[in-house]
MARPALO-555694 format. One record per residue (C-alpha): residue number from 0; residue in three letters; z, y, x. Coordinates in Angstrom, 1 decimal, always signed. Each point is the difference from the previous one (the first is absolute). Layout:
+-----+--------+--------+--------+--------+
| num | residu |     up |  north |   east |
+-----+--------+--------+--------+--------+
| NUM |    ALA |      Z |      Y |      X |
...
+-----+--------+--------+--------+--------+
REM end
This chain:
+-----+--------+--------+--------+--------+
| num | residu |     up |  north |   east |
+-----+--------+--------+--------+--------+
|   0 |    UNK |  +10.1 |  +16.1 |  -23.2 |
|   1 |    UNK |   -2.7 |   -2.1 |   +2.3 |
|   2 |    UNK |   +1.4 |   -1.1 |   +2.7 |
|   3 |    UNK |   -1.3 |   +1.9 |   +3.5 |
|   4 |    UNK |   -0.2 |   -3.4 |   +2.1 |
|   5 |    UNK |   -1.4 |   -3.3 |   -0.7 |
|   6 |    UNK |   +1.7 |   -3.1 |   +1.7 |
|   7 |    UNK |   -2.9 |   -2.9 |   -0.6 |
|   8 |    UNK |   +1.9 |   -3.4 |   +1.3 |
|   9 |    UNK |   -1.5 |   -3.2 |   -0.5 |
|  10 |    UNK |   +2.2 |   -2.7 |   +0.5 |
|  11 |    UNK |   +0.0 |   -4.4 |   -0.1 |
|  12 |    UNK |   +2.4 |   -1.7 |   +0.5 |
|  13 |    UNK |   +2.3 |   +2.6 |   +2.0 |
|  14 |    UNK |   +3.2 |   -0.2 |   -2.3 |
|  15 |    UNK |   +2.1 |   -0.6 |   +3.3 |
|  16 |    UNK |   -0.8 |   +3.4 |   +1.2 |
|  17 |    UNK |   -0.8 |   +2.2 |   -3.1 |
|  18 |    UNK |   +3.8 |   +0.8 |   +0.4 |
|  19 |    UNK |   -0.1 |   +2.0 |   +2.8 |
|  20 |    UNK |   -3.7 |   +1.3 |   -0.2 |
|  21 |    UNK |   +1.2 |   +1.3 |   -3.9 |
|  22 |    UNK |   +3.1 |   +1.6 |   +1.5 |
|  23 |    UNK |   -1.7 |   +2.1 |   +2.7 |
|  24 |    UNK |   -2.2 |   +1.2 |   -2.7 |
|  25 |    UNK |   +2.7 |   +1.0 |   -2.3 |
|  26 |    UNK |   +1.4 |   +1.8 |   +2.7 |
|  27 |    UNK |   -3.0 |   +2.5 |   +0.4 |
|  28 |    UNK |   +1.5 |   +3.5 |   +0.9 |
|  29 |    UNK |   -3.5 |   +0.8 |   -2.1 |
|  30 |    UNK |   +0.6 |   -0.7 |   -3.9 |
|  31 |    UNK |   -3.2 |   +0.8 |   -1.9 |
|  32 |    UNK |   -1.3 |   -3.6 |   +0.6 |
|  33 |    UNK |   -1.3 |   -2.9 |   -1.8 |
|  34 |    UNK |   +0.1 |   -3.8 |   +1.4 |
|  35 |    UNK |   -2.5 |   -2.4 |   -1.5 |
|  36 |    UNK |   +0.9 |   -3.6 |   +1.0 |
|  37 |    UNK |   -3.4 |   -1.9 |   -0.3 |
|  38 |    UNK |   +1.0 |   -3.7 |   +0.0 |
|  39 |    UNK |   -2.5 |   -2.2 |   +1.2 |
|  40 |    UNK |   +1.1 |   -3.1 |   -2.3 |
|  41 |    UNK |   +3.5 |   -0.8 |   +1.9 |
|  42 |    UNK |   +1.1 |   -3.4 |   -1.0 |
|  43 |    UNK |   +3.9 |   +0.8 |   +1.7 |
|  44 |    UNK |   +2.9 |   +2.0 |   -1.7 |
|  45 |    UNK |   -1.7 |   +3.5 |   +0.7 |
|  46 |    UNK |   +0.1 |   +1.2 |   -3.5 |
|  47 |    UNK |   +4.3 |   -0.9 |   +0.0 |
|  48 |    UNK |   -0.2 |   +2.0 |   +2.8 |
|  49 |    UNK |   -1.5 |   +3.1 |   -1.2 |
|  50 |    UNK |   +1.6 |   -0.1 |   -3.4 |
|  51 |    UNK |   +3.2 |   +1.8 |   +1.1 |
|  52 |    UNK |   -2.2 |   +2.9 |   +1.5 |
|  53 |    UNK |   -2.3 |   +0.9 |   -2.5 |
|  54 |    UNK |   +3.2 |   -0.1 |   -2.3 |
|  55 |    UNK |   +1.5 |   +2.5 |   +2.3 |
|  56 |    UNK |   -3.1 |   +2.2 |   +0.9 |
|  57 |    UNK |   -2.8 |   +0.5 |   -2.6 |
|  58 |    UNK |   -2.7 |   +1.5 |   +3.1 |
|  59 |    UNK |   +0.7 |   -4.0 |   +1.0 |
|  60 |    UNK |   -3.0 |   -1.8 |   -1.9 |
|  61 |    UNK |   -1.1 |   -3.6 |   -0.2 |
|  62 |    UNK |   -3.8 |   -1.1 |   -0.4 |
|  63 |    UNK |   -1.5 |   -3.2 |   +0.1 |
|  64 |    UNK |   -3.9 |   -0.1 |   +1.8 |
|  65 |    UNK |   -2.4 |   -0.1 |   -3.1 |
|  66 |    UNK |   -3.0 |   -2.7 |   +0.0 |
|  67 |    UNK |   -2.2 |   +3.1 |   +0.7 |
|  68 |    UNK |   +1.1 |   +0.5 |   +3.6 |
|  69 |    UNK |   +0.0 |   -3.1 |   +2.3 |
|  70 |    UNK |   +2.9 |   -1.7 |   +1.7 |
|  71 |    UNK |   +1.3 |   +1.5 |   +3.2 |
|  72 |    UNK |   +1.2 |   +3.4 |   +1.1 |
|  73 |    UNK |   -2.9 |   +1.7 |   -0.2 |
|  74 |    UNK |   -0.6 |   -0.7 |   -3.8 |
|  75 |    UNK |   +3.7 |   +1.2 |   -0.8 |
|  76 |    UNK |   -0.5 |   +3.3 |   +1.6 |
|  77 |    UNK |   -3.0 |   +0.6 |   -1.7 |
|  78 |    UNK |   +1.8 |   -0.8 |   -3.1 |
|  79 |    UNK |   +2.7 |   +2.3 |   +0.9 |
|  80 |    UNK |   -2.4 |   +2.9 |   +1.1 |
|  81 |    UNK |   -1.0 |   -0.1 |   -3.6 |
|  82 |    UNK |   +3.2 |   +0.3 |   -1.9 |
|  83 |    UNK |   +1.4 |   +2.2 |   +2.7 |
|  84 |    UNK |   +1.3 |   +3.5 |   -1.9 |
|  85 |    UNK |   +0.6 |   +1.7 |   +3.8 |
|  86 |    UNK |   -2.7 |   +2.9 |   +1.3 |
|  87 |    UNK |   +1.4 |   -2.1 |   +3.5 |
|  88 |    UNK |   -0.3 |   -3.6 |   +1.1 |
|  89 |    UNK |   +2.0 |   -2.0 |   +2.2 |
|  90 |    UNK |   -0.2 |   -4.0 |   +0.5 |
|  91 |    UNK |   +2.7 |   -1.9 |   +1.0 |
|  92 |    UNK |   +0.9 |   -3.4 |   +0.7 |
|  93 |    UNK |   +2.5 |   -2.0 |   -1.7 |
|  94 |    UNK |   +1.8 |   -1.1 |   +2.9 |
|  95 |    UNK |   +0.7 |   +2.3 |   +2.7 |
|  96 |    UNK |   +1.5 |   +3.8 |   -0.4 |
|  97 |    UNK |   -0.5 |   +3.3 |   -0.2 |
|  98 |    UNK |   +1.9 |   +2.9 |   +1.6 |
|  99 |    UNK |   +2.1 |   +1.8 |   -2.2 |
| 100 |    UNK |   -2.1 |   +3.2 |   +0.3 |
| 101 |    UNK |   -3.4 |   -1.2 |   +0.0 |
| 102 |    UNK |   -1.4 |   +1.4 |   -3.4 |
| 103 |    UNK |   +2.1 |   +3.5 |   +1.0 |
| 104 |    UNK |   -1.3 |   +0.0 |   +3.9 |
| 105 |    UNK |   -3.8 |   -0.9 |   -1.3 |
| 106 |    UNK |   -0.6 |   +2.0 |   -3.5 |
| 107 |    UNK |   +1.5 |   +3.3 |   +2.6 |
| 108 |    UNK |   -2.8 |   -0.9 |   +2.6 |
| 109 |    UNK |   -2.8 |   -0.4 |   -2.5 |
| 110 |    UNK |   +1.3 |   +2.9 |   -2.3 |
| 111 |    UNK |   -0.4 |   +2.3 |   +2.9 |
| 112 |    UNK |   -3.7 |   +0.3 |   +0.2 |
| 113 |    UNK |   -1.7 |   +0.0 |   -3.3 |
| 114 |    UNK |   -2.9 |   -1.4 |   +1.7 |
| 115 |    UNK |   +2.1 |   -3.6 |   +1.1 |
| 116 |    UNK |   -1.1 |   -2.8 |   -1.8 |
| 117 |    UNK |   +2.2 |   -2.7 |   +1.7 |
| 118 |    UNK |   +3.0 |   -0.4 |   +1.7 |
| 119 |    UNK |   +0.6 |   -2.4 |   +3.2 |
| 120 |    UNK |   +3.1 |   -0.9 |   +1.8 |
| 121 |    UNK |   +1.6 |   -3.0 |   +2.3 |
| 122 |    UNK |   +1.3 |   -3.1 |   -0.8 |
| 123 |    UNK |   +2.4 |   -2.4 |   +2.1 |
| 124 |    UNK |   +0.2 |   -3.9 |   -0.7 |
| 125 |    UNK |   +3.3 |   -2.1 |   -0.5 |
| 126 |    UNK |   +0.7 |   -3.5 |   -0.1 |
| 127 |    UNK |   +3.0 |   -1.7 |   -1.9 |
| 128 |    UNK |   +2.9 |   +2.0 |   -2.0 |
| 129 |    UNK |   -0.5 |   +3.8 |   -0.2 |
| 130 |    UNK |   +2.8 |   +1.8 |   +1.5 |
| 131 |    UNK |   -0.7 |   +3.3 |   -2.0 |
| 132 |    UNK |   +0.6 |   +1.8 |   +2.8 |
| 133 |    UNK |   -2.9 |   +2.7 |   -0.1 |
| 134 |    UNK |   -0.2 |   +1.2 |   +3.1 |
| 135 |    UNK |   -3.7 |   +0.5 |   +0.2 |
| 136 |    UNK |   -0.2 |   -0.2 |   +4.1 |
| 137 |    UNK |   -2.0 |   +3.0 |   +0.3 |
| 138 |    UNK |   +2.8 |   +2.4 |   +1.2 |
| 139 |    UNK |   -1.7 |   +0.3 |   +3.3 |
| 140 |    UNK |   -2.9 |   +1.8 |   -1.1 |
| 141 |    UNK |   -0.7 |   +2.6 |   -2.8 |
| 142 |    UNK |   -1.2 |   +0.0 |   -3.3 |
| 143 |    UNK |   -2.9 |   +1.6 |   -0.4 |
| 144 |    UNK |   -3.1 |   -0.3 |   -2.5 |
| 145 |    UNK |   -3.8 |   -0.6 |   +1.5 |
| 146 |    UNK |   -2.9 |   +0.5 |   -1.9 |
| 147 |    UNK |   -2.2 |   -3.5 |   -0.4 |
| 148 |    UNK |   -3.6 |   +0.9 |   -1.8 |
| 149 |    UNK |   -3.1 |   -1.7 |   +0.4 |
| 150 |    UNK |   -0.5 |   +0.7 |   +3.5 |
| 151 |    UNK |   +2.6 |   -2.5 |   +0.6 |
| 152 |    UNK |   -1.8 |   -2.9 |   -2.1 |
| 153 |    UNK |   -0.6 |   -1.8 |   +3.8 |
| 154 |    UNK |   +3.8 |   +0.3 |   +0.4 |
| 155 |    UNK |   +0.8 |   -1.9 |   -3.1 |
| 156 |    UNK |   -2.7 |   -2.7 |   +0.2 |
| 157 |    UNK |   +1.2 |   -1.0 |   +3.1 |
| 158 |    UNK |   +3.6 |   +0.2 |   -1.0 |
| 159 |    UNK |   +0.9 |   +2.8 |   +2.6 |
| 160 |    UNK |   +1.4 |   +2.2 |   -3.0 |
| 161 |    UNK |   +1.9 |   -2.6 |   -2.2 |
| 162 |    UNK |   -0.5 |   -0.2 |   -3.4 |
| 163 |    UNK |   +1.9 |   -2.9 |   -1.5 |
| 164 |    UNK |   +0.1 |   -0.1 |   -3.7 |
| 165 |    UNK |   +3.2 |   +1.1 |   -0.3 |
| 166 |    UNK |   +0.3 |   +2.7 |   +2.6 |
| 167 |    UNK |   -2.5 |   +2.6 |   -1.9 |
| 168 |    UNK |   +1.0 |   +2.1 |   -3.6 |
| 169 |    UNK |   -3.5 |   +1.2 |   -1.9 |
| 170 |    UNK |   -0.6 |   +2.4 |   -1.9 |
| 171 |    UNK |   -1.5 |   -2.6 |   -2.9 |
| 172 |    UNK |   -2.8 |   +2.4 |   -1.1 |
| 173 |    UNK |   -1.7 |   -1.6 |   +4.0 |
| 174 |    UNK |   +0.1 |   -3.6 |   -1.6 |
| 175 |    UNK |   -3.2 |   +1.4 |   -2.5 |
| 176 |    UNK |   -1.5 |   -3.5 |   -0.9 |
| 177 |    UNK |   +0.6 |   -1.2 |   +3.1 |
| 178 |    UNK |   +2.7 |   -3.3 |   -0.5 |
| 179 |    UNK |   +0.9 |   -2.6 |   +2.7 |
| 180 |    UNK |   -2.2 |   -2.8 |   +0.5 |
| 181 |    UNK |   +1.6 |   -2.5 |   -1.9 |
| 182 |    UNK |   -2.2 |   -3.0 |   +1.5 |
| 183 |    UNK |   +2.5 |   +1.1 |   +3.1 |
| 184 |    UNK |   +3.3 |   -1.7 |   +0.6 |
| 185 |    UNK |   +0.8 |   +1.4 |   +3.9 |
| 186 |    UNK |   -1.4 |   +3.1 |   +1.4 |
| 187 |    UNK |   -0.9 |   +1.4 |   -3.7 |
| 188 |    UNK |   +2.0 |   +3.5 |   +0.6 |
| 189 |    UNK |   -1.6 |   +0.9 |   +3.3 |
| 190 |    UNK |   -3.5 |   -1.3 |   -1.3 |
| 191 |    UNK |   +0.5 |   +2.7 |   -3.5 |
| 192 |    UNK |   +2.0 |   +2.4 |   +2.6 |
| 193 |    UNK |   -3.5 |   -0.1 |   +2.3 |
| 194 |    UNK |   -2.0 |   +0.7 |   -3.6 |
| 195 |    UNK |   +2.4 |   +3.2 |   -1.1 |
| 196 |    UNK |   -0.3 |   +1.3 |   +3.1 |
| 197 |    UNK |   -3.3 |   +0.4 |   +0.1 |
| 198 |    UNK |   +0.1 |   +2.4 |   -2.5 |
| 199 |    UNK |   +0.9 |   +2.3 |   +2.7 |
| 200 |    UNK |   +3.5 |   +0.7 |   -1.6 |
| 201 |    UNK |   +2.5 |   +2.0 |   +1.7 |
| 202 |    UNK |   +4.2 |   -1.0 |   +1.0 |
| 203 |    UNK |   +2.8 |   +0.3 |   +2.1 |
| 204 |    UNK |   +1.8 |   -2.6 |   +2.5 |
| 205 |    UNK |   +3.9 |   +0.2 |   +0.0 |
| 206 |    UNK |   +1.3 |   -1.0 |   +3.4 |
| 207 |    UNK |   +2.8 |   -2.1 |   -1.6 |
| 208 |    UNK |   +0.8 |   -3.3 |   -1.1 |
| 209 |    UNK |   +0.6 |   +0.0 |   -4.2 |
| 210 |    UNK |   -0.7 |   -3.6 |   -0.5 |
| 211 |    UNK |   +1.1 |   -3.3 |   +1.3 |
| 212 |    UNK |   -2.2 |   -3.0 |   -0.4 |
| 213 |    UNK |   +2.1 |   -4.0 |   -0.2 |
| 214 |    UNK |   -1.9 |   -2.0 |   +2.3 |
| 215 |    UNK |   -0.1 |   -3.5 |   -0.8 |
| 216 |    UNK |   -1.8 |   -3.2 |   -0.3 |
| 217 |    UNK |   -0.9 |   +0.2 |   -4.1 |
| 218 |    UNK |   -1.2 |   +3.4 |   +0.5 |
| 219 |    UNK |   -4.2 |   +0.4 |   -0.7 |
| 220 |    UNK |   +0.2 |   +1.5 |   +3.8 |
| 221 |    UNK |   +2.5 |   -3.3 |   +1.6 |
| 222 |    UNK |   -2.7 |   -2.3 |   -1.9 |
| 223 |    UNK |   -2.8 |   +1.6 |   +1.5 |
| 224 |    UNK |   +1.7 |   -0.4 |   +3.3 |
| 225 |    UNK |   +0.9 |   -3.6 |   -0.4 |
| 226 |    UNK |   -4.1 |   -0.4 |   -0.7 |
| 227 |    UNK |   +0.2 |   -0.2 |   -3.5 |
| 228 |    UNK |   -3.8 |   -0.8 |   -0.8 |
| 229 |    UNK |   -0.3 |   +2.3 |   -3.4 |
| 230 |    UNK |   +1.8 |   +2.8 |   +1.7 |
| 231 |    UNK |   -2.4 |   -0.2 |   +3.3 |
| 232 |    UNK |   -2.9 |   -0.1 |   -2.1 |
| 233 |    UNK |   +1.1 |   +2.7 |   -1.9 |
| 234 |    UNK |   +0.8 |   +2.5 |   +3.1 |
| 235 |    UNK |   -3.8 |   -1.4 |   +1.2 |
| 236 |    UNK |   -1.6 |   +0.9 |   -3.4 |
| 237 |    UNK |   +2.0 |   +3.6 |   +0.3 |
| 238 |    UNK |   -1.6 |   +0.8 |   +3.3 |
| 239 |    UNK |   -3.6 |   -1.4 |   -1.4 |
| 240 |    UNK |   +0.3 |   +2.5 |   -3.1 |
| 241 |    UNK |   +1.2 |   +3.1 |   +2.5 |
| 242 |    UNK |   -2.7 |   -1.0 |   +2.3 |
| 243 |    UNK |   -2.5 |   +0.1 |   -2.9 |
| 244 |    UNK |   +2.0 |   +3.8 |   -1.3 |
| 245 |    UNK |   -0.3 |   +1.6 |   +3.4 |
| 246 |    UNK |   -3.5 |   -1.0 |   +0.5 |
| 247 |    UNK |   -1.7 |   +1.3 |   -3.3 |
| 248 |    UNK |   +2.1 |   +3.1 |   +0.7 |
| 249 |    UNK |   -1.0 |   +0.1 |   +3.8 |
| 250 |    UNK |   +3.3 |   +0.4 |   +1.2 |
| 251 |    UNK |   -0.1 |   -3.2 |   +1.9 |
| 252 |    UNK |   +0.6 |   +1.5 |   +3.2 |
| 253 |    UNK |   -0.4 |   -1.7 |   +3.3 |
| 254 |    UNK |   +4.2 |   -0.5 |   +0.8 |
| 255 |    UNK |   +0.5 |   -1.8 |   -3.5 |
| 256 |    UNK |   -2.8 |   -2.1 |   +1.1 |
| 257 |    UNK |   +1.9 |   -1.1 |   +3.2 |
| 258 |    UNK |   +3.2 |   +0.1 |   -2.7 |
| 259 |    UNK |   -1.8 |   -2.4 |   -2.2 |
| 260 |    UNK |   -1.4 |   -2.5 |   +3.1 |
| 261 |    UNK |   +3.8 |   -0.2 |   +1.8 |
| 262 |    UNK |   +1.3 |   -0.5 |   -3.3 |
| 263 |    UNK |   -2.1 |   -2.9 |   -0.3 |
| 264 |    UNK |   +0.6 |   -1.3 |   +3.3 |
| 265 |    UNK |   +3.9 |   +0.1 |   -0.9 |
| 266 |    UNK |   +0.0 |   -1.0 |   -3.4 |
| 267 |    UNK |   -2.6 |   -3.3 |   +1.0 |
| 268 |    UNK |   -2.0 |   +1.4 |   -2.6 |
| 269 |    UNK |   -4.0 |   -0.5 |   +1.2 |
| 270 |    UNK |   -1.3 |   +1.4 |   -3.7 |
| 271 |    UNK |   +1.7 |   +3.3 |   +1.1 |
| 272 |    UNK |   -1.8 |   +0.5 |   +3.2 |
| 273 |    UNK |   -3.3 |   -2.0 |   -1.8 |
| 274 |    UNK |   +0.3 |   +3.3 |   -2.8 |
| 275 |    UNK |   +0.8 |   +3.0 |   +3.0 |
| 276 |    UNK |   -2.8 |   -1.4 |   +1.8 |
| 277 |    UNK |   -2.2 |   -0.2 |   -3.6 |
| 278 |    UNK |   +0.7 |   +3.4 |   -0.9 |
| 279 |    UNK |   -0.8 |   +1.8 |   +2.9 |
| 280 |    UNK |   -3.1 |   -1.9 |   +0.7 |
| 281 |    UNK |   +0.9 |   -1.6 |   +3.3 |
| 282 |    UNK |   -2.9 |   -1.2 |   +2.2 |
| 283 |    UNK |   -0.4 |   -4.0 |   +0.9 |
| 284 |    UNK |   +2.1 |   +0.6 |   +3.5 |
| 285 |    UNK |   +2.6 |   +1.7 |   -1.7 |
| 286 |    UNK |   +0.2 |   -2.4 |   -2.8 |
| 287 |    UNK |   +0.0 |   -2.7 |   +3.1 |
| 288 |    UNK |   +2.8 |   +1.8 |   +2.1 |
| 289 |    UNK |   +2.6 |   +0.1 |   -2.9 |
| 290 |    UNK |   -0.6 |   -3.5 |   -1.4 |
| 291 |    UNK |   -0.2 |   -1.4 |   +3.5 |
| 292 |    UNK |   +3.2 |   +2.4 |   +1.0 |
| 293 |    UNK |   +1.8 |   -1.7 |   -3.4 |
| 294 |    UNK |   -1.4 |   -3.5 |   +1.0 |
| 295 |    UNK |   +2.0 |   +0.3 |   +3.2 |
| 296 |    UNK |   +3.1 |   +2.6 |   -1.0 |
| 297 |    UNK |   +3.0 |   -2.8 |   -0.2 |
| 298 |    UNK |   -1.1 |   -0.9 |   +3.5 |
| 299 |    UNK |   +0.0 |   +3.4 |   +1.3 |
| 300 |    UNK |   +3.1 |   +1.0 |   -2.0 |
| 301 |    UNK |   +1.9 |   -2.9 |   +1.7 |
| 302 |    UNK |   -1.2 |   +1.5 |   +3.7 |
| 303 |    UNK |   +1.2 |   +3.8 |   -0.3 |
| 304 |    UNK |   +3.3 |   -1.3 |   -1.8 |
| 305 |    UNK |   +0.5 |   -2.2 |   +3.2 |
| 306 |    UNK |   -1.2 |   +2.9 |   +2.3 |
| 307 |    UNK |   +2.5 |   +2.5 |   -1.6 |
| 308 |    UNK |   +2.4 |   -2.9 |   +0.2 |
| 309 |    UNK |   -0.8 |   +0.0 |   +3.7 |
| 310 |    UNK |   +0.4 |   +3.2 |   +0.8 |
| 311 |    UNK |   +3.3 |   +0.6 |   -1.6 |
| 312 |    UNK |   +1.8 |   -2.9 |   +2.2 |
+-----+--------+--------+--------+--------+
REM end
């Protein structure tokens, strides 16, 4: 029989963690699943890694990324959107871990409405050895599931709502024709996220943590941090091409616009605020109030972190 679920999981280089990450698959309390490992072209011992596990577990397979797709994460989920047997997709991460009842928790949520399309829930980042201690934190508060449709597209574009690639299951029948933008190595899921969206599909929001992300310095998110240059110009080409979506489908609304200019200001990206101010057909003072306003940010930064600095002694 199909499977139900669709694991897509690219992976490079990751053999060092694929341990764990497999292991908290495997122990899904939700069994009607398939995992597609996408490797990227890993050059360490991944493949001696894996081979005990797809020995053991035939929903376990191994893929290498075809010519036809290019290199990087997007390209090997696109890849695994199209072999994926599942009427459900999830996308995980080779290195970080997934609550034991994540699949079971999220296909409940999106099976109770036959009009869900998508399921969201939390994530919570580690750093070093994983404990496997799943307490997911979130005693204090209930679990309850929120409705998220288009209405909410502001939400999500300026990151309000999260919607990390790993932290939403889809019913696959939303991907269409649409497939990541594989010119994107950082900020591809929320740019194609942004895109889907817009389609004015309907899910729920589980108030509980189901997935734990590895923070750390070889991760696409730690290089971008660390200013990797082909990860930053990545995330600025992302918020160019969702700029450029929300226009033509004049959903640009006037809070993503001061999203998009403080993102620039932060990120000490002036082609981001240059685009916002583009698109939305700022006037010459405008145009002269941002650039001059980035032109003398570092200086002004420096003053209110010495002000607040102030203040608190």
């Amino acid at each position: 029989m199909s499977p139900v679920v669709s694991i897509i999981m690219p992976t490079f280089n990751r053999a060092h963690y694929l341990k764990e990450t497999l292991k908290s698959i495997v122990n899904q309390s939700f069994h009607s699943w398939e995992c597609l490992i996408i490797d990227d072209g890993s050059t360490d011992h991944t493949k001696e890694v894996l081979k005990p596990y797809l020995n053991a577990d035939q929903r376990i397979k191994f893929i290498e990324r075809t010519v036809s797709h290019l290199k990087g994460p997007a390209g090997c989920r696109n890849q695994g959107i199209e072999l994926a047997k599942g009427s459900y997709v999830v996308f995980f991460d080779s290195d970080d871990i997934v609550h034991p009842d994540l699949l079971k928790i999220s296909m409940n949520s999106i099976r109770s409405n036959p009009n869900l399309q998508f399921c969201n829930y939390e994530k919570k980042p580690f750093s070093g050895l994983w404990s496997d201690n799943f307490e997911t934190l979130d005693n204090y508060k209930p679990n309850y599931n929120r409705l998220i449709e288009f209405k909410n597209l502001e939400d999500i574009v300026t990151q309000k709502i999260g919607f990390a690639c790993c932290t939403v299951l889809w019913d696959k029948k939303v991907f269409g024709n649409d497939r990541f933008n594989e010119e994107l190595t950082y900020a591809e899921e929320w740019e194609f996220y942004i895109r889907l969206f817009s389609k004015e599909i309907k899910g729920s929001a589980i108030n509980k943590i189901l997935y734990f992300n590895r923070k750390h310095p070889d991760s696409n998110t730690g290089q971008f941090w660390n200013n990797n240059p082909a990860r930053r110009a990545s995330k600025v080409k992302a918020v160019e091409l969702v700029i450029d979506h929300l226009k033509a489908n004049t959903c640009l609304s006037r809070n993503m616009v001061k999203h998009f200019i403080q993102l620039g200001f932060l990120l000490k990206e002036k082609a981001i605020i240059n685009k916002v101010l583009k698109a939305t057909d700022a006037d010459l003072w405008k145009r002269m109030k941002y650039n001059g306003g980035y032109l003398f940010y570092p200086f002004f930064k420096q003053f209110f972190i010495f002000k607040s600095k102030l203040k608190s002694s």
